[in-house]
C-alpha positions as CSV (number, residue, x, y, z in Angstrom):
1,X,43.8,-36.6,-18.7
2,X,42.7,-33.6,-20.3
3,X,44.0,-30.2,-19.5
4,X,42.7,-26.6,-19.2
5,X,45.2,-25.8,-22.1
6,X,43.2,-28.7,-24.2
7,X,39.3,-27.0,-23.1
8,X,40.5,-23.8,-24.5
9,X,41.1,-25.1,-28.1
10,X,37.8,-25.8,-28.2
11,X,35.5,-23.0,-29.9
12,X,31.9,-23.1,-28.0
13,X,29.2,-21.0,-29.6
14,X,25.9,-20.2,-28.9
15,X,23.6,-20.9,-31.9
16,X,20.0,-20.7,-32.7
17,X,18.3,-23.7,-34.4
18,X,16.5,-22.0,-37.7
19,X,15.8,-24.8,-39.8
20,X,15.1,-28.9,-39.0
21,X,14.6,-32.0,-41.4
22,X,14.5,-35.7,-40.2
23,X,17.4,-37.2,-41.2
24,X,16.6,-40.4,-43.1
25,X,19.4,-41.7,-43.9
26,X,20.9,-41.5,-41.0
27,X,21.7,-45.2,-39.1
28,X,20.1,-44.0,-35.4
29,X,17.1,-41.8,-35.8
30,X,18.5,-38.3,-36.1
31,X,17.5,-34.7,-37.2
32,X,19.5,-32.7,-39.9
33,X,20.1,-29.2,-37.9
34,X,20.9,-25.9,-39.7
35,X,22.3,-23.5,-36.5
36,X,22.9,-20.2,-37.0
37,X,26.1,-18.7,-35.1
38,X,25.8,-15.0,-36.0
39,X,27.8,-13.4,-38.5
40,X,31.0,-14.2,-37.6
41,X,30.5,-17.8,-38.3
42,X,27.2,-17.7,-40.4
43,X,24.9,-20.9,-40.3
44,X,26.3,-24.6,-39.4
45,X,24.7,-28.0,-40.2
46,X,24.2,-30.8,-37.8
47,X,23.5,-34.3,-37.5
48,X,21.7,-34.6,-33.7
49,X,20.2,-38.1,-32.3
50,X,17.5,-35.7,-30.0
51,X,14.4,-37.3,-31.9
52,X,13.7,-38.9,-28.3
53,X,13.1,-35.7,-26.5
54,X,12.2,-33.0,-29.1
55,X,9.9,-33.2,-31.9
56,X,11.4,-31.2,-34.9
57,X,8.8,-28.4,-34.8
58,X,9.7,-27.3,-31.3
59,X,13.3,-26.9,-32.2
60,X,13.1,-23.8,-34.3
61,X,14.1,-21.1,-32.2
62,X,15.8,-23.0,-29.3
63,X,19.4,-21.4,-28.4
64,X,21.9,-24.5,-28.1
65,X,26.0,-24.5,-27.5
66,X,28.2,-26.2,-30.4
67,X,31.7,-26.8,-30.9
68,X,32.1,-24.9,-34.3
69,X,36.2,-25.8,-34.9
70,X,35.4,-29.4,-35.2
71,X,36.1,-30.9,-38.9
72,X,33.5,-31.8,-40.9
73,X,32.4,-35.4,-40.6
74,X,30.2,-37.6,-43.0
75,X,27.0,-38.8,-42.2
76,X,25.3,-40.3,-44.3
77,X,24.7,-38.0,-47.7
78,X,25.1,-35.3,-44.9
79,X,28.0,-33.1,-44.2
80,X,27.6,-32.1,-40.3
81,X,30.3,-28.8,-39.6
82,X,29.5,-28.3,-36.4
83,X,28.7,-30.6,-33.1
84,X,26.1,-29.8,-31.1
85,X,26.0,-30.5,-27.5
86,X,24.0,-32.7,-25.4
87,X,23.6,-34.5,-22.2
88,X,23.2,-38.6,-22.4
89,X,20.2,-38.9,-20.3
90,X,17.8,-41.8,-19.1
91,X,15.2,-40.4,-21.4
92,X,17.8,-39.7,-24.4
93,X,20.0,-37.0,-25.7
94,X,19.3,-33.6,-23.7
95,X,20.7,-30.0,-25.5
96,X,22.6,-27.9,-23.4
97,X,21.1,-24.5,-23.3
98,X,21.9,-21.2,-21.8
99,X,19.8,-20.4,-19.0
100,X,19.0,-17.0,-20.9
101,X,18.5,-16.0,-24.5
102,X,22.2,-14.7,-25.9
103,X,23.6,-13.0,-28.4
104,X,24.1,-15.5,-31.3
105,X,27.9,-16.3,-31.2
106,X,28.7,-15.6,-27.9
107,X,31.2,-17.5,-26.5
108,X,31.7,-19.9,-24.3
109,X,34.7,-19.3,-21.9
């Protein structure tokens, strides 16, 4: 079982999503996400199977929370640094958003 000790090692960031691209290669269909954390972490890529619920267009500009001290996986030809979050849902992955627009960065906590 996880503790409270274990949630707190985990670095959750509000982002905004400034750039998309449909990821191709990827196995599931997927979108390539560039997230920008503010300037202490600067911007993060993404690999995000949302193509279900969001077209890529309406994505620029959305606030989303990302665990940014994640290593790096490979996806494909595609390094993804952060993970973004989302909820498994009957109609497909969901983002977690704040309720309000935040500072980029901000912390989760």
């Amino acid at each position: 079982m996880a503790t409270f000790d274990d949630f707190m090692k985990l670095d959750i960031r509000v982002g905004e999503i400034i750039k998309t691209e449909f990821f191709e290669k990827a196995r599931k269909p997927a979108y390539k996400l560039w997230v920008d954390f503010g300037d202490e972490i600067g911007i993060k890529k993404s690999s995000a199977q949302i193509v279900d619920c969001y077209k890529k267009e309406e994505l620029v500009g959305k606030q989303v929370l990302g665990i940014v001290n994640f290593p790096q996986r490979q996806i494909a030809d595609f390094m993804s640094e952060v993970l973004v979050l989302g909820i498994y849902a009957e109609q497909g992955v969901v983002l977690i958003q704040p309720e309000q627009s935040v500072k980029k960065g901000d912390k989760l906590g």
